[in-house]
C-alpha positions as CSV (number, residue, x, y, z in Angstrom):
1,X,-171.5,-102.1,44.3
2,X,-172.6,-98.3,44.0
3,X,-174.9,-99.1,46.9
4,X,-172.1,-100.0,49.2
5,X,-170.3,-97.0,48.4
6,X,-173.1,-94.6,48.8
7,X,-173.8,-97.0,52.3
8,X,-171.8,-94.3,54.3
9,X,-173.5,-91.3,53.1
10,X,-176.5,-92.7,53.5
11,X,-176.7,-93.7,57.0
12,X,-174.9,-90.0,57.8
13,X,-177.8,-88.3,55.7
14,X,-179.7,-90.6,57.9
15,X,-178.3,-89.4,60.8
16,X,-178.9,-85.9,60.3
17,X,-182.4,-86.1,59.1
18,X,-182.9,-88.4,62.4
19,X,-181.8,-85.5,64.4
20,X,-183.4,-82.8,62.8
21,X,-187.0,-84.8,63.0
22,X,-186.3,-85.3,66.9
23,X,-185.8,-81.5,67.2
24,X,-188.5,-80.2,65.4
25,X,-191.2,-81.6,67.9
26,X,-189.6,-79.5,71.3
27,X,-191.8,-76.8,72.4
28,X,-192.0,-75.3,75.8
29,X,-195.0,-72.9,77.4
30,X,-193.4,-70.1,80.2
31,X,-194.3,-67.0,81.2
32,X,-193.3,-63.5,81.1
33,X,-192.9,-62.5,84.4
34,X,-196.5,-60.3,83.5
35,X,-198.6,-63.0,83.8
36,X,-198.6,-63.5,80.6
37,X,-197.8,-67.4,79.1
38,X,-195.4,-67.3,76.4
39,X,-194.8,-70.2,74.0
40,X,-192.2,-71.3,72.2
41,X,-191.8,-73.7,69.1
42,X,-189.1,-74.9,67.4
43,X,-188.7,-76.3,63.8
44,X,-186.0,-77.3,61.5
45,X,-187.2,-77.3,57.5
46,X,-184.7,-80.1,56.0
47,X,-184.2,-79.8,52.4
48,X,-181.9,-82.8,50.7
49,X,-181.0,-84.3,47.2
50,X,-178.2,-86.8,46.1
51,X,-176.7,-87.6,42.5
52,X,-176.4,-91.1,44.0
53,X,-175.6,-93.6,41.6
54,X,-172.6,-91.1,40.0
55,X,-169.0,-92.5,40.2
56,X,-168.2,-88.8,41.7
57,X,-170.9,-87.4,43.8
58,X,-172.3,-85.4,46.6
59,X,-175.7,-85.5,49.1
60,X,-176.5,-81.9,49.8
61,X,-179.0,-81.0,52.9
62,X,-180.2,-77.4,53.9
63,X,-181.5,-76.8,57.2
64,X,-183.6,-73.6,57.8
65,X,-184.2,-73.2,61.7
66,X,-186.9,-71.1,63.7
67,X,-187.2,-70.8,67.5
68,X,-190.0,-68.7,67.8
69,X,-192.4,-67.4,71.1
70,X,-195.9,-66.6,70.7
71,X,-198.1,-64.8,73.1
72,X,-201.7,-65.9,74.2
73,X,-202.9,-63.9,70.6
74,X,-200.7,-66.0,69.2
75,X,-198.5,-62.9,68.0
76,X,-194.7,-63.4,67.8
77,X,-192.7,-62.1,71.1
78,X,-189.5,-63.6,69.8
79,X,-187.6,-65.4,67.1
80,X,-184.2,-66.8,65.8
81,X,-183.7,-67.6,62.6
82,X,-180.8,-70.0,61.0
83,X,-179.8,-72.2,58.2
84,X,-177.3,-74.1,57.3
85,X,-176.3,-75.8,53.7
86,X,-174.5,-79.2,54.5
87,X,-172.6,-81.1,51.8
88,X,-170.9,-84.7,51.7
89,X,-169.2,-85.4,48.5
90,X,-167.9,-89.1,47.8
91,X,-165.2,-90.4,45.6
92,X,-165.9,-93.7,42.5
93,X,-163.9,-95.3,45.3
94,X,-166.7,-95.1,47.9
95,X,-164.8,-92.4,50.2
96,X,-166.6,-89.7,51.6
97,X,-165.3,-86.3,51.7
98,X,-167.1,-83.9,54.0
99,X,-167.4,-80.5,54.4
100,X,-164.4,-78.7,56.2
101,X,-166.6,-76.0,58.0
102,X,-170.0,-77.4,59.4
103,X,-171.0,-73.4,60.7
104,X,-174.6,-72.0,60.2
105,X,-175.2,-69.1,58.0
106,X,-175.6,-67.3,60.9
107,X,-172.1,-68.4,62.8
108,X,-170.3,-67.8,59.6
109,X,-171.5,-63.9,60.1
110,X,-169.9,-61.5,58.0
111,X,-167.1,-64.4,56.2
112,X,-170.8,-65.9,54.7
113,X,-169.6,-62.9,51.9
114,X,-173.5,-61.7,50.3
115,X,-171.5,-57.9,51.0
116,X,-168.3,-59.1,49.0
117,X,-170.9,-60.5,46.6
118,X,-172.3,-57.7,46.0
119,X,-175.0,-57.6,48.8
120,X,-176.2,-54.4,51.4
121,X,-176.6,-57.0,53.7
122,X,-175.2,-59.8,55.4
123,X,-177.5,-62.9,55.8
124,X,-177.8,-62.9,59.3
125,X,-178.5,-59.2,59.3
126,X,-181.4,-59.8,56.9
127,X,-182.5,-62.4,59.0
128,X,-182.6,-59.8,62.2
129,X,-184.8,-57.5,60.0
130,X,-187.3,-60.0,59.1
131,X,-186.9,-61.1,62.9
132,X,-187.8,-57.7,63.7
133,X,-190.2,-57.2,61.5
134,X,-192.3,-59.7,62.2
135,X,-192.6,-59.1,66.1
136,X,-196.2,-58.9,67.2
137,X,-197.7,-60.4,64.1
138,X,-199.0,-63.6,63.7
139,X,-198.6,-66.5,61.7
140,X,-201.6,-65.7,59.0
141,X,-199.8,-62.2,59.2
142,X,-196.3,-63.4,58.4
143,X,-197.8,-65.4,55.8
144,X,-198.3,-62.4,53.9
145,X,-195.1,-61.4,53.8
146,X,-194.3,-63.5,51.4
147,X,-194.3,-62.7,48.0
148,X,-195.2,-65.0,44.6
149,X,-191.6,-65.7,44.0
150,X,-190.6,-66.9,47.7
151,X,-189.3,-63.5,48.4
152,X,-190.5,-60.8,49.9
153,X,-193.2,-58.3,49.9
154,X,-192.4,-54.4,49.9
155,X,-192.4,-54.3,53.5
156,X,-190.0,-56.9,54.1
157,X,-187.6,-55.7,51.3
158,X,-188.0,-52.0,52.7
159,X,-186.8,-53.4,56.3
160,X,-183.9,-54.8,54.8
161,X,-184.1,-58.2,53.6
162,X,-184.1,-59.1,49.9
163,X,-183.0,-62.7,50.7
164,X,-185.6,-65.7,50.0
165,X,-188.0,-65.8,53.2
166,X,-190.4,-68.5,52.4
167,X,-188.5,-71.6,54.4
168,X,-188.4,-68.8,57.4
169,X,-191.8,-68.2,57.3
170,X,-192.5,-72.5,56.4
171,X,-190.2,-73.0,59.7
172,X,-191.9,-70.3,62.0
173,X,-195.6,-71.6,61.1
174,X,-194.6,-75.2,62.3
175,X,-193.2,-74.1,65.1
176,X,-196.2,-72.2,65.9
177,X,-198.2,-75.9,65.6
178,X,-195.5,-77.4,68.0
């Protein structure tokens, strides 16, 4: 019985994982109007976990998103940087409740509330820094920037982001490999 009430959150979990596995192959090679080829990568890092067999549940996914261009060194001419934190919840009854706002981090700007939290920074303002800062480097470089705890180094704190940057930089290596 739990399984058909679960069914529904399952196949949209499905659904979305579907998607973001699709999505994470595209890459595309242009130039810069130099001469020089650019190319770009995209990948989507998908995170999920359910309390399935609860009477009262939820199935939680978080998507971390880089589109990033590389120049023929391989160094970084561009990136964007997203995420998103998806929930479904689900009644003993087998309805599903989703989320009222399905915005990205990023979309959700400064209502995302890290300053009213306490935070100098927005999220998607720390996610321009480490954007910025990692222009011209590559991925072995960017790499580095990470720290033992997932967070990051000096630099990257001193540029202005203290937020978590190990599933950016997970996200911007694949899509270097794309």
């Amino acid at each position: 019985m739990k399984i058909k009430k679960n069914l529904g959150i399952l196949k949209a979990v499905s659904f979305l994982v579907i998607s973001t596995v699709l999505l994470s192959g595209c890459s595309r090679e242009t130039s810069d109007g130099k001469g020089n080829s650019v190319k770009s990568g995209l990948y989507i890092k998908t995170v999920s976990q359910s309390d399935a067999g609860k009477d009262n549940g939820k199935c939680e996914i978080a998507l971390t998103t880089a589109a990033v261009s590389f120049d023929d060194d391989g160094k970084v001419v561009s990136c964007r940087l997203d995420a998103a934190d998806i929930e479904v919840s689900y009644t003993s009854e087998g309805k599903a409740v989703p989320m009222e706002n399905y915005s990205t981090k990023r979309q959700l700007g400064d209502s995302y509330g890290m300053k009213a939290a306490g935070a100098k920074a927005e999220w998607y303002e720390q996610a321009n820094a480490f954007e910025k800062l990692i222009r011209g480097k590559t991925t072995d470089e960017i790499k580095a920037l990470v720290a033992d705890n997932g967070y990051g180094t000096d630099d990257v704190i001193s540029a202005g982001c203290t937020i978590s940057v190990e599933d950016f930089v997970m996200a911007i290596v694949n899509a270097s490999k794309n």
